[in-house]
N, C-alpha and C positions, 0 to 999 in steps of 0.2 A: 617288716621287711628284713630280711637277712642279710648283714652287711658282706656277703659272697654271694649274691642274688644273681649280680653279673658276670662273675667269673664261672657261675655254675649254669646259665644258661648256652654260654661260649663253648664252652667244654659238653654241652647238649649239642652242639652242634656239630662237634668233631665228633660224639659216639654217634648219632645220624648217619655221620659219614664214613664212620669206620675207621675212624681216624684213633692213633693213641699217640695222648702228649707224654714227652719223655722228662720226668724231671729228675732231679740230685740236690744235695744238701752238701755246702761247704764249710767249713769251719775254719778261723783261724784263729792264729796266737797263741799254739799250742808249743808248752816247754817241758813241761813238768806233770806230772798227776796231782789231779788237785779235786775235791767232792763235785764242783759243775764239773769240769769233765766224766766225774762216775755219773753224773746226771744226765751229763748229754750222749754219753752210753748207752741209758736208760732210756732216750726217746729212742733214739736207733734201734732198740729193740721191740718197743712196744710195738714202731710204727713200721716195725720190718724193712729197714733201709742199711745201708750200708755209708757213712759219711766221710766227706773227702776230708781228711781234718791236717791241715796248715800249721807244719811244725818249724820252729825257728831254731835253724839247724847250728848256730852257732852258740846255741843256750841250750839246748837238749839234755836232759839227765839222762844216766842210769834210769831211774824207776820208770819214763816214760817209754820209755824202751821197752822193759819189763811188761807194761800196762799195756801196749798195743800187740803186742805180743800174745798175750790172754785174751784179749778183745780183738783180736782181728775180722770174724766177723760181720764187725760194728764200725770200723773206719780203717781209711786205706792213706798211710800217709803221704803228703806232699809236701817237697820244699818253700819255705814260705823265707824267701829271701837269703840276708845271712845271720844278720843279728837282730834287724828288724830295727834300726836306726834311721832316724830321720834328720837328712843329711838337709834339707833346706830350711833353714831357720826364716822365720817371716813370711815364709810361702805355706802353699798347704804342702803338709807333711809327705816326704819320700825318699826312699834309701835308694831306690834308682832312678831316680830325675835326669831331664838335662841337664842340670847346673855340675854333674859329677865328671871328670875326663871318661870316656866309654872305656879306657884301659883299667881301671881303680876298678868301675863295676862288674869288668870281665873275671877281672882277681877277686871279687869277693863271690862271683857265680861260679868261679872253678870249687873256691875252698868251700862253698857250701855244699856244693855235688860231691865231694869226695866226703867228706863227711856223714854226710846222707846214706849216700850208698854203704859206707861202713856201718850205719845204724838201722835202715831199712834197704837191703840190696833185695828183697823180694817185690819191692814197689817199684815200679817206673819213674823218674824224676817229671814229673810236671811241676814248673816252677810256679809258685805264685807269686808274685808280688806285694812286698807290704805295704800298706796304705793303698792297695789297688792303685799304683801310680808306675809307671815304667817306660823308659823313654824307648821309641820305636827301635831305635838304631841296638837295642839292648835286645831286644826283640829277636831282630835279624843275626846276631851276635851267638842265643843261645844254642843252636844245634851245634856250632858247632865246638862252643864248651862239652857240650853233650848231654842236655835236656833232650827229654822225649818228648816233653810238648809243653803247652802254658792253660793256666785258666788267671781270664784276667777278670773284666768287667768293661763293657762296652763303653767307648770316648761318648763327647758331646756329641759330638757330627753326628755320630751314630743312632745313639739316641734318639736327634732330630729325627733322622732315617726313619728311622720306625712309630715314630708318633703320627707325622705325615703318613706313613705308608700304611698304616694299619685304622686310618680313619676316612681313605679318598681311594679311590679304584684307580692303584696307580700299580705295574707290576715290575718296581726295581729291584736291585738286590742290595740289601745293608751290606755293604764292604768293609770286612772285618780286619786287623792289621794281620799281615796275613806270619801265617808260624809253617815254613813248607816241607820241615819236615817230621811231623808230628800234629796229632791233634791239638786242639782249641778248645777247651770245654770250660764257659764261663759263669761266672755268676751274673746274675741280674734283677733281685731282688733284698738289697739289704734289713732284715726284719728290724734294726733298732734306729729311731731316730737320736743321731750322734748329739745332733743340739741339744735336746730334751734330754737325751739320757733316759730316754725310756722308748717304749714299743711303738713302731711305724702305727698310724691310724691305722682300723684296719679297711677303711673303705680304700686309702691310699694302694696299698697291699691288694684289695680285691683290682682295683684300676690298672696297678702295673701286672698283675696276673694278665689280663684282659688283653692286656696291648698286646705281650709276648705271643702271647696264646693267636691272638686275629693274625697279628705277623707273620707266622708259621702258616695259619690255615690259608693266609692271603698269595704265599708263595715268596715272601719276603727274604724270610731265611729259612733252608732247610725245616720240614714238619718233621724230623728227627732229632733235630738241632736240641738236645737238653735244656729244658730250662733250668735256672740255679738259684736255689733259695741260699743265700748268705748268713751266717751267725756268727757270734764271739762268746763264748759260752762263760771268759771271765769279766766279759760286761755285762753281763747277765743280771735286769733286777727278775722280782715274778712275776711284772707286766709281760715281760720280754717271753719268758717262761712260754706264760697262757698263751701268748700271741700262736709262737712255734706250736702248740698243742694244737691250736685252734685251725693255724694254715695246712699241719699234714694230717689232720683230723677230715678237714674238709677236704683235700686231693686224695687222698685216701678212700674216700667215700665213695668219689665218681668211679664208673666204669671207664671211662674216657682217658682214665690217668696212669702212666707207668711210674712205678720207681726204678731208677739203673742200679746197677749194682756199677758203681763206680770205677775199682778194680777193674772189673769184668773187661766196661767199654773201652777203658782207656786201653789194656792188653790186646783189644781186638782191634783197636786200631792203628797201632803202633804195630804189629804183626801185618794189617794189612798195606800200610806203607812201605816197610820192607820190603813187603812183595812186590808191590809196584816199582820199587827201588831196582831191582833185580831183574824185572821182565825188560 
């Protein structure tokens, strides 16, 4: 039995229906050029994708600059906080938690955006958040710093939402924290187990493929709705490696599956808001 048995039956069932799933590959913790990033280049090309890759904008080199530059491509950057600090000591880790005054975090999301934009103004600002952690109110905050949009990674509650939803003929909608002016485009599948320090099982991986995927077909959340495979290319052992080969080896494979060009979506929807902004 092929440990993607299930998620490739699933995905049988959206090309039956003429359905295509949208997915994207995230990257973070990018500062520097460094050989896994030439590497995670090198998936991007072989597997013909395009990677949102999560630059920490208050560490940023020269040569990074340079290297995306060359390789544009192959990834499209996004602000990945500011410095990538983790401001809650004894909790789990977050540079924009509750525990910060919302004014400190607004000052450290201006000075990352002007920064940014000095280093990549061809990119759209979608903020990400370091440690996937961001207090709401930070949320409602960024437009009008002047983020384009966010990609986060789905709460608890949410989660819940869709494990429920995607297992009982129930037709709610996962209520996502909402970003109003700008898109949302998240991740929700992180390939490395953090505990282990090594690669997600991959039956787990097949399982969370499965949910997303029935989610979407169930009418949970938008069947456009990206889904978002997660990496960190300088925690990267070869486990981790094969893993990535193995998941966009096998999405790759189906008819049933898109890759976005990331750039692309995020430009077409930031444009189509405008619009809406305006009518």
């Amino acid at each position: 039995m092929n440990l993607f048995d299930d998620a490739r039956r699933e995905l049988d069932i959206w090309a039956d229906s003429n359905l295509k799933a949208k997915f994207w590959v995230r990257d973070d913790d990018a500062f520097e050029p460094s050989l896994d990033l030439e590497r995670l280049r090198d998936v991007a090309a072989r597997f013909d994708t395009r990677i949102g890759l999560a630059v920490i904008p208050g560490m940023v080199t020269p040569g990074l600059r340079e290297f995306l530059v060359e390789n544009d491509r192959h990834f499209y950057p996004m602000p990945h906080g500011w410095k990538h600090i983790n401001y809650n000591r004894g909790k789990k880790p977050a540079e924009f938690g509750p525990d910060r005054p919302i004014s400190s975090m607004i000052a450290d999301a201006e000075f990352a955006l002007q920064l940014f934009k000095e280093c990549f103004s061809s990119s759209q600002p979608i903020f990400v958040p370091p440690f996937n952690r961001i207090t709401p109110a930070l949320v409602r905050a960024l437009p009008g710093v002047g983020y384009a949009g966010v990609s986060l990674m789905p709460n608890q509650l949410e989660w819940k939402l869709l494990r429920l939803g995607s297992r009982v003929l129930w037709r709610g909608v996962v209520r996502m924290t909402e970003f109003k002016s700008g898109p949302r485009i998240d991740v929700h599948l992180d390939v490395i187990d953090w505990k282990a320090r090594t690669a997600q099982k991959r039956k787990f991986i097949s399982d969370l493929l499965v949910q997303q995927l029935r989610g979407r077909r169930l009418g949970l959340l938008p069947p456009d709705a990206p889904i978002g495979l997660l990496t960190h290319h300088l925690a990267h052992n070869e486990d981790i490696w094969q893993a990535i080969d193995e998941i966009l080896g096998f999405l790759r494979s189906h008819k049933a599956v898109e890759f976005i060009d990331v750039g692309r979506w995020i430009d077409d929807h930031v444009t189509n808001q405008l619009r809406i902004a305006h009518n």
